[in-house]
C-alpha positions as CSV (number, residue, x, y, z in Angstrom):
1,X,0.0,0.0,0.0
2,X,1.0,3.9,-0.5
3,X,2.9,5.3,1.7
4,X,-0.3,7.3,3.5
5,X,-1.8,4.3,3.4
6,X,0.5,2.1,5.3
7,X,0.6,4.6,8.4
8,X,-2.7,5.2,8.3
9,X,-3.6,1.4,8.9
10,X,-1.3,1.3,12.0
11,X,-2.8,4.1,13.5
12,X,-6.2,2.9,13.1
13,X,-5.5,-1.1,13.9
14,X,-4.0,0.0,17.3
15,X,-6.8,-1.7,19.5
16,X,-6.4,-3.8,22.6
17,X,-6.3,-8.0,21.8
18,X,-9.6,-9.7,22.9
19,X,-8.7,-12.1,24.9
20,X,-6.6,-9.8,27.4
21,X,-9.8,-7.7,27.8
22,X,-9.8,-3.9,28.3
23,X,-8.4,-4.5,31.5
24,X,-5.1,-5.5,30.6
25,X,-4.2,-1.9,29.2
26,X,-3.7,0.5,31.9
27,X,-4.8,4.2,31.6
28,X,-2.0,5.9,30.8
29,X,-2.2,3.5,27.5
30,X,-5.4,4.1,26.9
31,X,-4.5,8.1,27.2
32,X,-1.5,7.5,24.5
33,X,-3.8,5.8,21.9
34,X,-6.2,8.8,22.5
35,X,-3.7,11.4,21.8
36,X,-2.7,9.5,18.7
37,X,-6.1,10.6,17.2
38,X,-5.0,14.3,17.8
39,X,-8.3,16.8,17.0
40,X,-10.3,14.3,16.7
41,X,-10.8,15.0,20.4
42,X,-11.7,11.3,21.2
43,X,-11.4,10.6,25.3
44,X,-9.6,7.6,26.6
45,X,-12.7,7.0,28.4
46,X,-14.4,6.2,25.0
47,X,-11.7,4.1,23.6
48,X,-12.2,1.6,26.3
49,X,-15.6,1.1,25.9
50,X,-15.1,1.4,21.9
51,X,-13.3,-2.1,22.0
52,X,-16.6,-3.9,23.3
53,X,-19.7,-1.9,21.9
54,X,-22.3,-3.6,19.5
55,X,-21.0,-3.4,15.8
56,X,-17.2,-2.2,16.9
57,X,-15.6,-5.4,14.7
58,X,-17.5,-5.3,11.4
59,X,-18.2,-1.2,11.2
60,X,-15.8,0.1,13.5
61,X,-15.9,3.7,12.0
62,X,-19.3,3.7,12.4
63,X,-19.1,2.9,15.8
64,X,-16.6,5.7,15.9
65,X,-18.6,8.2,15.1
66,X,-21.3,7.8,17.7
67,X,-18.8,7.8,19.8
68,X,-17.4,11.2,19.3
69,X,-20.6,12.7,18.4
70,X,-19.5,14.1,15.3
71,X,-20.5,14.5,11.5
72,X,-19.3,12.3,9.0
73,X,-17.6,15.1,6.7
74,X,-15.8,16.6,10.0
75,X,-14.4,13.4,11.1
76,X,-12.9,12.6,7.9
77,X,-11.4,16.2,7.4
78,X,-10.0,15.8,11.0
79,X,-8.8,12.3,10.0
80,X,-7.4,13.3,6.9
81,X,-5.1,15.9,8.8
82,X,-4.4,13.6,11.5
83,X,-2.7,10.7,8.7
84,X,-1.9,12.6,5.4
85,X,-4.8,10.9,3.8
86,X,-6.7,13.0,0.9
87,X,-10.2,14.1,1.9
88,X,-11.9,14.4,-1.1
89,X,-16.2,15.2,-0.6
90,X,-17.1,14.6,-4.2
91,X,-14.9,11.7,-6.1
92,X,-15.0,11.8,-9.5
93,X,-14.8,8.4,-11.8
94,X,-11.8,8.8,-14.3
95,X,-11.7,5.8,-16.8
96,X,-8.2,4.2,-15.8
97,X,-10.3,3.0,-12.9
98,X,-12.1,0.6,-14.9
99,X,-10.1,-2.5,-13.9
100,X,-10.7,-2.2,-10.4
101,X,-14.2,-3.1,-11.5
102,X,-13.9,-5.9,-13.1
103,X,-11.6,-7.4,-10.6
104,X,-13.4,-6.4,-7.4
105,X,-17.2,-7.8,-6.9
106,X,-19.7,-5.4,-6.6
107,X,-20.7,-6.9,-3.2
108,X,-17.7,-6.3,-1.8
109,X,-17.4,-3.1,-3.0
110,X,-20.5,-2.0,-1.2
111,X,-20.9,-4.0,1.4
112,X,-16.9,-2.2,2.6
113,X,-17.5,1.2,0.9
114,X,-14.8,1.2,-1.3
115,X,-14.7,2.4,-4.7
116,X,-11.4,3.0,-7.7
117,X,-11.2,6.3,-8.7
118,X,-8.3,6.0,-11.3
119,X,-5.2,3.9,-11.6
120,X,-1.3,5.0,-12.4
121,X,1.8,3.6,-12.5
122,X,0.8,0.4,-11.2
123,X,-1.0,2.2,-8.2
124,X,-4.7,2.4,-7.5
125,X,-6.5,5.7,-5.8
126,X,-9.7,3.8,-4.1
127,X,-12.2,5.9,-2.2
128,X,-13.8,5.0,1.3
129,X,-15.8,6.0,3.4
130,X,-14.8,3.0,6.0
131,X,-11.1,3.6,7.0
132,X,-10.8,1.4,9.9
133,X,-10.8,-1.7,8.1
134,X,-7.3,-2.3,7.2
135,X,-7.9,-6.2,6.4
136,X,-10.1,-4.9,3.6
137,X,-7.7,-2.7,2.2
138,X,-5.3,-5.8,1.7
139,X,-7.8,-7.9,0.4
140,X,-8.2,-5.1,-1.9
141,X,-4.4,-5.4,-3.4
142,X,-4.4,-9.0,-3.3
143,X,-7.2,-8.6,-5.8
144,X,-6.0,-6.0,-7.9
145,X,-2.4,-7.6,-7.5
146,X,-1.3,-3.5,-6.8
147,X,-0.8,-1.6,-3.8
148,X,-3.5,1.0,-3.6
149,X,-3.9,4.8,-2.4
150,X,-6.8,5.6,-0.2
151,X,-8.7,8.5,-0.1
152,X,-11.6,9.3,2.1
153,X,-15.0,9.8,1.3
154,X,-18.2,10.9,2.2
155,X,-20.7,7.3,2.1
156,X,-22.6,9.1,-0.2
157,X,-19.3,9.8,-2.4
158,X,-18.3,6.4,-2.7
159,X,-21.7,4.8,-3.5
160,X,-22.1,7.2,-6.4
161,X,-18.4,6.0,-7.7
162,X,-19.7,2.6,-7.3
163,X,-22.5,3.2,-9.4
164,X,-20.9,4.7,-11.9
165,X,-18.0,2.4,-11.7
166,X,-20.1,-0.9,-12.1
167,X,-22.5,0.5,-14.3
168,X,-20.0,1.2,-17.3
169,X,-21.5,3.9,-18.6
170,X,-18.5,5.7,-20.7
171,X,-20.3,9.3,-21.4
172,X,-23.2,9.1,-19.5
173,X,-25.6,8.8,-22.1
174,X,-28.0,6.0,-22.6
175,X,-29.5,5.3,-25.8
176,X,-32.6,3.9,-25.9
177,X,-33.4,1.5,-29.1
178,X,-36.5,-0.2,-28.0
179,X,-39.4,1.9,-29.1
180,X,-41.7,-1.3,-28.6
181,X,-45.3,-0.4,-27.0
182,X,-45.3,-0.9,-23.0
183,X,-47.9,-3.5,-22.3
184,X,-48.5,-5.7,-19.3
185,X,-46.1,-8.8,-20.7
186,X,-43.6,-6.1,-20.5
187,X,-44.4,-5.7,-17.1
188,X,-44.7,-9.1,-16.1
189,X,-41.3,-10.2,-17.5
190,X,-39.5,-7.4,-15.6
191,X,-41.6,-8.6,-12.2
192,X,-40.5,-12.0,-12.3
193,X,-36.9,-11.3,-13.2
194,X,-36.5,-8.8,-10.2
195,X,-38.6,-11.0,-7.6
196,X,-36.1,-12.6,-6.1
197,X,-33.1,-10.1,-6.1
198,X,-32.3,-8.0,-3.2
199,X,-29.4,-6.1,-4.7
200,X,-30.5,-2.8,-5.4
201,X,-27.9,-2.3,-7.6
202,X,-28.1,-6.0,-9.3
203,X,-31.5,-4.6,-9.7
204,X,-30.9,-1.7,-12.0
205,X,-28.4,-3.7,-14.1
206,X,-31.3,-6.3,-15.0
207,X,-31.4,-6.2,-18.6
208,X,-36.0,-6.3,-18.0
209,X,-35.6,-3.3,-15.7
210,X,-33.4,-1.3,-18.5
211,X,-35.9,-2.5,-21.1
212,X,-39.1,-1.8,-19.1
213,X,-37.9,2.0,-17.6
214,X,-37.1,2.4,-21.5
215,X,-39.8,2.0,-22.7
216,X,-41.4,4.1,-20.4
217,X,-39.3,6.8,-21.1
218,X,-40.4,6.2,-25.4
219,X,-43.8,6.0,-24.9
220,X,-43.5,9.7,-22.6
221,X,-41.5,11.4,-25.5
222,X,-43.9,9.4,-28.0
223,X,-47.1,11.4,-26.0
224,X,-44.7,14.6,-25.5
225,X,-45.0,14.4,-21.8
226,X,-42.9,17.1,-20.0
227,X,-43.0,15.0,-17.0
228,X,-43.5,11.8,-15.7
229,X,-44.8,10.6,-12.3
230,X,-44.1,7.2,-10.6
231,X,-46.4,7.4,-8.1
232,X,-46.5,4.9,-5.3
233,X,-49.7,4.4,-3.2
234,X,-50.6,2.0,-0.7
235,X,-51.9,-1.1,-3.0
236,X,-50.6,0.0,-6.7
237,X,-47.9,2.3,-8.5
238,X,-49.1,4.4,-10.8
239,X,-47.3,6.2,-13.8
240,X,-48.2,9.1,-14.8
241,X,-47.6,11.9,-17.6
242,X,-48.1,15.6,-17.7
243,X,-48.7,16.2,-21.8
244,X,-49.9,20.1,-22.6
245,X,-50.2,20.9,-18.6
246,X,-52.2,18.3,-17.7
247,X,-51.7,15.5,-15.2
248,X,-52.9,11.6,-17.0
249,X,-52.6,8.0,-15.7
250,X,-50.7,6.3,-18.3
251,X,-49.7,2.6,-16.6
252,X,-50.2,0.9,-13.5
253,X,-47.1,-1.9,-12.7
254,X,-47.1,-4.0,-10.2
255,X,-46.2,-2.2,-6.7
256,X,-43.3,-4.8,-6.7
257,X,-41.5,-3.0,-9.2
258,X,-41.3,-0.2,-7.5
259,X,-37.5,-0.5,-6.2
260,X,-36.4,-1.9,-9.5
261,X,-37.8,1.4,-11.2
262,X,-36.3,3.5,-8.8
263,X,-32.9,1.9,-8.8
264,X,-32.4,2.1,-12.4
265,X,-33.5,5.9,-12.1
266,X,-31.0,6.7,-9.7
267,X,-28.4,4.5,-11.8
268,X,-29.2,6.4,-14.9
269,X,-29.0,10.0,-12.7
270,X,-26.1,9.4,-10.3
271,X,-27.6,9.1,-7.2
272,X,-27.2,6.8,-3.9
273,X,-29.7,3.9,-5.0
274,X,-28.8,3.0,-1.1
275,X,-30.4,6.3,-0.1
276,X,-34.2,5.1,0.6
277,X,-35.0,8.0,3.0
278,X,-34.0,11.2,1.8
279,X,-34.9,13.7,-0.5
280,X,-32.6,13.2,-4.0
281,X,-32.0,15.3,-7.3
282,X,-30.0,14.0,-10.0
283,X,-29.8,14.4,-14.3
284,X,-28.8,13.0,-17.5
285,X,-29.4,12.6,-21.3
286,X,-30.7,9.6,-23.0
287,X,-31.1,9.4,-27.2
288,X,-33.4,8.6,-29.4
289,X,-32.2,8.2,-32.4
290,X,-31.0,11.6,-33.8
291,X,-32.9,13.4,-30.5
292,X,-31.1,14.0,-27.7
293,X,-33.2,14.4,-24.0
294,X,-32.1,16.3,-21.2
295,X,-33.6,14.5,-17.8
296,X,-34.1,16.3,-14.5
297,X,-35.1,13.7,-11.5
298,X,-36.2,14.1,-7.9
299,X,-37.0,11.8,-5.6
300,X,-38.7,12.3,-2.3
301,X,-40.0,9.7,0.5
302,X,-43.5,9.3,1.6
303,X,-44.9,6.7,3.6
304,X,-45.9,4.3,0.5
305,X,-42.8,4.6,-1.0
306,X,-40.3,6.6,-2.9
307,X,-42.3,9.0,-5.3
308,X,-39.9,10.1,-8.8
309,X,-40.7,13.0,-11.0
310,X,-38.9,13.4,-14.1
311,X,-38.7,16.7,-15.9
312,X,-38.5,16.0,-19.6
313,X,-36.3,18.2,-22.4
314,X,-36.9,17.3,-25.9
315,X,-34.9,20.5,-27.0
316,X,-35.8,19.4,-31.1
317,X,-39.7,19.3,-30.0
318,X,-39.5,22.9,-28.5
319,X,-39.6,26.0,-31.0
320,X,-38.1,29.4,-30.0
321,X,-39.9,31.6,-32.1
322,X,-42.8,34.4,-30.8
323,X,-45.0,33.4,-33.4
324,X,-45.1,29.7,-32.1
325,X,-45.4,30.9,-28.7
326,X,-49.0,32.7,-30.2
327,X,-47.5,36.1,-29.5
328,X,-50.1,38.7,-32.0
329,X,-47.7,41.1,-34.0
330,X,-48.5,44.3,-32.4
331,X,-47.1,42.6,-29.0
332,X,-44.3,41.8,-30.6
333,X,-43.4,44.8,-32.2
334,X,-43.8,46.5,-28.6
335,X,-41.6,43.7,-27.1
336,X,-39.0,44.1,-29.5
337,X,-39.1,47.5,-29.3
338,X,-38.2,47.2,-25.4
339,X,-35.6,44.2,-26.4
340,X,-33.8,46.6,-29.3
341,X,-32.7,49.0,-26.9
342,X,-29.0,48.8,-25.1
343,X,-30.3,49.2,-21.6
344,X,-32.8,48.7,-19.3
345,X,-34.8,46.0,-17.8
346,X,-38.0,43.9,-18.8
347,X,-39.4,41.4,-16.9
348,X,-42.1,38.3,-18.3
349,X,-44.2,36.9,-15.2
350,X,-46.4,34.3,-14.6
351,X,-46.6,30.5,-12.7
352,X,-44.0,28.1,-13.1
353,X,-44.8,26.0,-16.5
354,X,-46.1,29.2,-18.0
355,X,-43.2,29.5,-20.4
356,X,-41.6,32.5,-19.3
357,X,-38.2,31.2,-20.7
358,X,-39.4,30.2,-23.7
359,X,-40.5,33.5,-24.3
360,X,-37.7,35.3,-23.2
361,X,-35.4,32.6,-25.9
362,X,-37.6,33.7,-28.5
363,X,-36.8,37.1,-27.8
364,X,-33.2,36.4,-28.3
365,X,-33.5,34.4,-31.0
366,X,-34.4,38.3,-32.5
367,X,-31.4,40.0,-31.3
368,X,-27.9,40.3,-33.4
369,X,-26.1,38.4,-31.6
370,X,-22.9,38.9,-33.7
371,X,-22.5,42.8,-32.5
372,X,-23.9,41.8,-28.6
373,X,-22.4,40.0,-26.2
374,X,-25.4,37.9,-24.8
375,X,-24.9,36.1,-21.6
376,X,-27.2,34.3,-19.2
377,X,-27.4,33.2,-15.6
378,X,-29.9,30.1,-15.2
379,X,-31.3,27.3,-13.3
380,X,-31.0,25.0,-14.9
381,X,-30.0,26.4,-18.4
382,X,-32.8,24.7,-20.6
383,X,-32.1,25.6,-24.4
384,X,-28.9,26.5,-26.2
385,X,-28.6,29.0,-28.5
386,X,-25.6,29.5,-30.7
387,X,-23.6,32.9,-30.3
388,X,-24.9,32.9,-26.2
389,X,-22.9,32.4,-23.1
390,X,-24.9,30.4,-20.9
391,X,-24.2,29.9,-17.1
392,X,-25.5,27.1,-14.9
393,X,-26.7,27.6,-11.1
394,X,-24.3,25.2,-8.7
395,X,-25.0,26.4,-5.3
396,X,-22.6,23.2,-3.8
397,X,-20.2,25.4,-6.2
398,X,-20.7,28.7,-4.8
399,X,-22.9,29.9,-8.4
400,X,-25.9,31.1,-7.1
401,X,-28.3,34.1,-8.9
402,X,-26.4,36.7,-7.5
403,X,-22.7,35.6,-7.4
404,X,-22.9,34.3,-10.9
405,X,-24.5,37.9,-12.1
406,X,-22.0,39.4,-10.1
407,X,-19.4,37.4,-12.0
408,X,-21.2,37.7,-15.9
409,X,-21.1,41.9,-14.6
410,X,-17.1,41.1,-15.4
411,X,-17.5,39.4,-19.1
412,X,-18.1,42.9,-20.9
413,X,-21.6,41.8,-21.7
414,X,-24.5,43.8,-24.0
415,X,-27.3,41.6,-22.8
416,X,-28.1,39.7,-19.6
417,X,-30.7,36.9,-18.8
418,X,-31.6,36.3,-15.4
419,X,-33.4,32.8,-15.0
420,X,-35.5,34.0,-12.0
421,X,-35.7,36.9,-9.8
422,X,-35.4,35.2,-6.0
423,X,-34.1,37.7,-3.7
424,X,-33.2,41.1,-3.0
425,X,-29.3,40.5,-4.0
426,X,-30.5,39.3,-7.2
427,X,-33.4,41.9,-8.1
428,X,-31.0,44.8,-7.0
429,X,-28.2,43.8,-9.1
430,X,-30.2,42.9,-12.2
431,X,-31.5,46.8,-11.7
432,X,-28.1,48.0,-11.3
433,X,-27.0,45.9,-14.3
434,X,-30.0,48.1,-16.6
435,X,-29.0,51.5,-15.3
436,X,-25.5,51.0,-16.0
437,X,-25.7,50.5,-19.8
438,X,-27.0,46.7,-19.8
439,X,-30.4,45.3,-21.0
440,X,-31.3,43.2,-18.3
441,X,-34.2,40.0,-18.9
442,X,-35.5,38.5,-16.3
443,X,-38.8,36.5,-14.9
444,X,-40.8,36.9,-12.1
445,X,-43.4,35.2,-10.1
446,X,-46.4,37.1,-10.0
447,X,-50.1,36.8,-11.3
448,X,-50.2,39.2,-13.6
449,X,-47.8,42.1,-15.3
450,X,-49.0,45.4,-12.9
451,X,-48.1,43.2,-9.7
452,X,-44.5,43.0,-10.8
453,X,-43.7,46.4,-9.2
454,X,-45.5,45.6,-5.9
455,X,-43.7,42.1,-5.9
456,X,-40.1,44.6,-6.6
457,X,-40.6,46.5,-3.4
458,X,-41.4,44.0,-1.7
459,X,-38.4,41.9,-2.2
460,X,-36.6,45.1,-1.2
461,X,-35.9,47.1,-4.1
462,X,-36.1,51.0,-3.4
463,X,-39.1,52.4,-6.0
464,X,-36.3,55.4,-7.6
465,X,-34.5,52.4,-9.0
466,X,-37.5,51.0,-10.3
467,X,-38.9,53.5,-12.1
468,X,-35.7,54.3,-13.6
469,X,-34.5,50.6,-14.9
470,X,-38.3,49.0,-15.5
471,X,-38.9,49.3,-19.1
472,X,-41.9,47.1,-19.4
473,X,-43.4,43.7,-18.3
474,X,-44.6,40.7,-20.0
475,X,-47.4,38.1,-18.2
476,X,-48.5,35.0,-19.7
477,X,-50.1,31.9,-19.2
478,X,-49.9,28.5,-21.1
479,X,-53.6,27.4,-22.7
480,X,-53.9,24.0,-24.5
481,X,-54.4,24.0,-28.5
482,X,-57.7,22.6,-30.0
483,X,-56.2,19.5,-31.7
484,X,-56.4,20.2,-36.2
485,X,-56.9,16.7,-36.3
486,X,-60.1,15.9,-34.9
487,X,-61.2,20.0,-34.4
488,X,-61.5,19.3,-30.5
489,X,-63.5,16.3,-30.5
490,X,-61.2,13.6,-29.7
491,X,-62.7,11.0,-32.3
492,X,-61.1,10.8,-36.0
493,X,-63.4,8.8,-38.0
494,X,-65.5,7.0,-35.1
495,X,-61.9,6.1,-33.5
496,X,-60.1,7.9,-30.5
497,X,-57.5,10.3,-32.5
498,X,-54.3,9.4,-32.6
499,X,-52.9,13.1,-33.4
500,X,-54.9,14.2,-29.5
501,X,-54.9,10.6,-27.9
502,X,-58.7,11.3,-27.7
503,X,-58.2,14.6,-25.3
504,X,-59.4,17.1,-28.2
505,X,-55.9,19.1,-27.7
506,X,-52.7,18.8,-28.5
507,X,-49.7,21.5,-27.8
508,X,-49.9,24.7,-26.2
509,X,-50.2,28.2,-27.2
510,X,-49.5,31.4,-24.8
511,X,-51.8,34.1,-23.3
512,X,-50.3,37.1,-22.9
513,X,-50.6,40.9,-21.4
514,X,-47.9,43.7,-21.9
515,X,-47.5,47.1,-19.4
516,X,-45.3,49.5,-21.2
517,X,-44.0,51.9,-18.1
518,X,-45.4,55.4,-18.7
519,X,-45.1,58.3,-16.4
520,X,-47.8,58.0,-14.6
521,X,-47.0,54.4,-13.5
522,X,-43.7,55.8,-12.3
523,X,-44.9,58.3,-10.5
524,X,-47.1,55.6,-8.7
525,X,-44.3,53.3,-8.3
526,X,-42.5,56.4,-6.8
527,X,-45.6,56.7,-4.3
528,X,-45.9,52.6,-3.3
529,X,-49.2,52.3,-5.2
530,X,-50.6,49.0,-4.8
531,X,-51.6,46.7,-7.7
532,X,-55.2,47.7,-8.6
533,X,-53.9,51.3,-8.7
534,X,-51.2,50.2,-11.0
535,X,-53.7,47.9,-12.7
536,X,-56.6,50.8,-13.7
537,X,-53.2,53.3,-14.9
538,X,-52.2,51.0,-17.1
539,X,-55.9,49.9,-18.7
540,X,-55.7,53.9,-19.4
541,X,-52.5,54.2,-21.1
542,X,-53.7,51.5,-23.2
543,X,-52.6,48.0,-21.5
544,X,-54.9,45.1,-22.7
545,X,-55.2,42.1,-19.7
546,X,-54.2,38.4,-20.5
547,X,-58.7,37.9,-20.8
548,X,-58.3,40.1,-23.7
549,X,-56.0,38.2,-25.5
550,X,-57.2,34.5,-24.6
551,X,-60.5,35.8,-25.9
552,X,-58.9,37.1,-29.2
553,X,-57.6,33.3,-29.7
554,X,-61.0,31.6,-29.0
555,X,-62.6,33.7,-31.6
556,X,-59.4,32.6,-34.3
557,X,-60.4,28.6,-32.9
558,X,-57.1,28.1,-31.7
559,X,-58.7,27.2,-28.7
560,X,-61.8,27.3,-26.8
561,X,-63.5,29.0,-23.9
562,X,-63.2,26.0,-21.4
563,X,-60.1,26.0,-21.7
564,X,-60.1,29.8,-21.3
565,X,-62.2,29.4,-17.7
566,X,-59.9,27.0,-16.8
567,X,-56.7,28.7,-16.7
568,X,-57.8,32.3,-16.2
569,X,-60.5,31.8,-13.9
């Protein structure tokens, strides 16, 4: 073993031999052993009981840290300064680890926390989360006929290294091939393969399981659902998929796959398929032939189970344009009047799923990006657009809304996006950005466009800065399109439409509402005027509400006034 390695096993094998007892090692012994863990602060007291508690032979770090009270991640800093070992919170796979996977079973790798994180000259770097098991580690170089380098690890660490590791996954991309229909001898199969395992991850590495979540996935993108629900309840799971807004049961498996689902889910997005009890977030990218699908997971426990959403990108299915959005001309000749000017700041509000950033894409589409240097701050970043800078939202990293504008405020930029207006940090420098030669995009959450400046002072920003930055703001809301097919009836020819799936809709088209600032709104911004005060100034210079516009598109049959009531009601 490395040289760290070697003196970290004798300081962590020093324990008193069973058969003398506890007994036999006097107390100033006992006090030397105790200062050998330096900060880790652990009292002699301790030790001595240590050598006897429940669990002290086959987790003895475990036991360790009950015993000093402390947090995993502390303890291994502290014990990473105490022997020399590397303390490393997230490992990352690199691929000249891949033969300590195929020599070292999977069991053992999880059942020990350990886990290869790359291999040179003749020397393996394994991860652990478990370093008081030095019989392990020799195990581990008899295997891999190689001395080996530990570093520590959070649990959490290691297990995603071992899912990676094991799961061979080279980019990170699956590709999914079988675009078969998902029927109930699908289902059946993958049941009675996973019945008798136990291993989670054997589980997820089943090639049913792979087939079955596949296919799942297809049949999602094949509906273009934007999410999908696997929705444990106390006697069934159901699957479900949101397609144009709307929430729709789509299959019921057996409640026995369950974990088998939910492994290969966490398999595919990186998390700890060991974690049963926590919340989780986690993404990828399958294929689909030439389509490529961005994946956003979470999992959360309830009491029936572990509950998965999936967030679904089909980048190719989504068009960036304001005239596919349903945006009439005249609003977009005001919008892009706003979006032509170098500075200043428009906001577009509404509901999450409304399509604010669609919008606010579309917009850019417009502008020359070739003579403007268009950046962005998002969470996550959802579309890519050529000739834009795009930044990603890590707050593990540090990047949250307002360091990461702070940072872009560097890059010399003509043009800023701002995923979503959160705090007062955020708001304040996004206005600072506009009055200091910088157009400034943003969204919102409010109802509609007038409560935008209500919902600016309240997050904390002074009303002189608003009225001087706030060019204008955009509100929409997302109403379902009356299917061409089957003109809203759901039945093509005596049959359920195919083009609809019998609903009467398919896609979505946007309702929208536009307040251009004029000096009267700024003069009630300057006084606090609160939103129905905003709301009548603005019907008087002129501002049209989102009623007006839904209205407008039920009279061209692009949808219908149900839909209309539901949304706007």
């Amino acid at each position: 073993m490395g040289k760290n390695g070697s003196s970290s096993k004798g300081l962590l094998a020093r324990r008193s031999d069973r058969d003398d007892g506890p007994s036999a090692m006097v107390r100033d012994e006992w006090s030397s052993v105790a200062d050998a863990f330096g900060s880790m602060r652990i009292a002699p007291d301790q030790l001595r009981q240590f050598v006897n508690a429940p669990g002290s032979d086959d987790e003895p770090w475990d036991v360790m840290l009950q015993a000093m009270a402390m947090d995993e991640h502390q303890a291994l800093g502290k014990l990473s300064e105490r022997t020399g070992l590397e303390f490393i919170s997230e490992p990352r796979l690199d691929e000249s680890a891949s033969r300590f996977y195929e020599l070292v079973p999977p069991e053992m790798a999880r059942s020990h926390s350990v886990a290869g994180i790359s291999s040179a000259h003749g020397v393996f770097r394994v991860a652990t989360s478990q370093p008081m098991q030095p019989s392990v580690f020799s195990m581990l170089e008899d295997r891999l006929r190689a001395p080996i380098q530990l570093v520590l690890s959070p649990r959490g660490g290691v297990a995603n290294l071992i899912n990676r590791g094991y799961e061979q996954r080279g980019d990170l991309v699956t590709e999914i091939i079988e675009d078969i229909p998902l029927d109930e001898s699908a289902m059946e199969s993958a049941t009675g393969s996973v019945a008798q395992s136990t291993d989670l991850l054997a589980q997820a590495r089943q090639t049913p399981v792979i087939r079955l979540v596949n296919m799942i996935l297809f049949e999602a993108l094949r509906r273009r659902a934007s999410d999908i629900h696997v929705h444990p309840m106390e006697e069934r799971l159901v699957i479900r998929f949101r397609v144009d807004g709307m929430l729709m049961d789509a299959f019921t498996p057996p409640l026995s796959l369950a974990p088998a689902i939910s492994s290969r889910l966490k398999v595919m997005t990186e998390l700890d398929i060991a974690n049963r009890h926590s919340p989780q977030d986690g993404q990828t990218t399958v294929r689909i032939g030439p389509k490529k699908i961005d994946i956003r997971l979470s999992v959360i426990p309830t009491i029936n189970g572990e509950r998965i959403v999936l967030r679904l990108l089909d980048q190719s299915q989504t068009e960036l344009d304001l005239d596919a959005c349903g945006m009439s001309k005249s609003l977009q000749g005001q919008l892009m009047d706003m979006i032509d000017r170098p500075n200043g700041m428009v906001l577009v509000t509404g509901p999450t799923g409304s399509g604010k950033t669609t919008t606010l894409y579309a917009a850019l589409g417009r502008i020359d990006r070739l003579s403007r240097n268009v950046m962005t701050i998002e969470d996550p970043v959802e579309y890519h657009l050529d000739g834009i800078s795009q930044m990603q939202v890590n707050p593990k990293r540090n990047v949250t809304f307002s360091t990461g504008l702070r940072a872009l405020l560097r890059q010399d930029p003509d043009v800023i996006l701002v995923g979503e207006i959160r705090d007062m940090e955020t708001a304040q420098l996004a206005v600072q950005a506009s009055l200091t030669g910088h157009l400034v995009l943003a969204t919102l959450h409010t109802n509609d466009a007038p409560s935008a400046i209500p919902r600016l002072l309240d997050i904390g920003v002074e009303p002189f800065l608003v009225t001087s930055s706030l060019m204008g703001v955009l509100a929409q809301r997302l109403l379902r399109r009356i299917c061409t097919v089957c003109s809203g009836s759901g039945q093509d020819g005596g049959k359920k439409c195919e083009n609809c799936f019998g609903t009467g809709y398919r896609g979505r088209l946007a309702a929208h509402e536009l307040m251009v600032m004029t000096d009267e709104l700024r003069r009630l911004t300057g006084e606090r005027a609160d939103g129905v005060s905003l709301f009548e100034a603005a019907v008087d210079a002129g501002f049209e509400p989102m009623r007006t516009d839904a209205v407008a598109k039920v009279a061209r049959g692009l949808t219908d006034e149900a839909e209309v009531f539901r949304v706007l009601h």
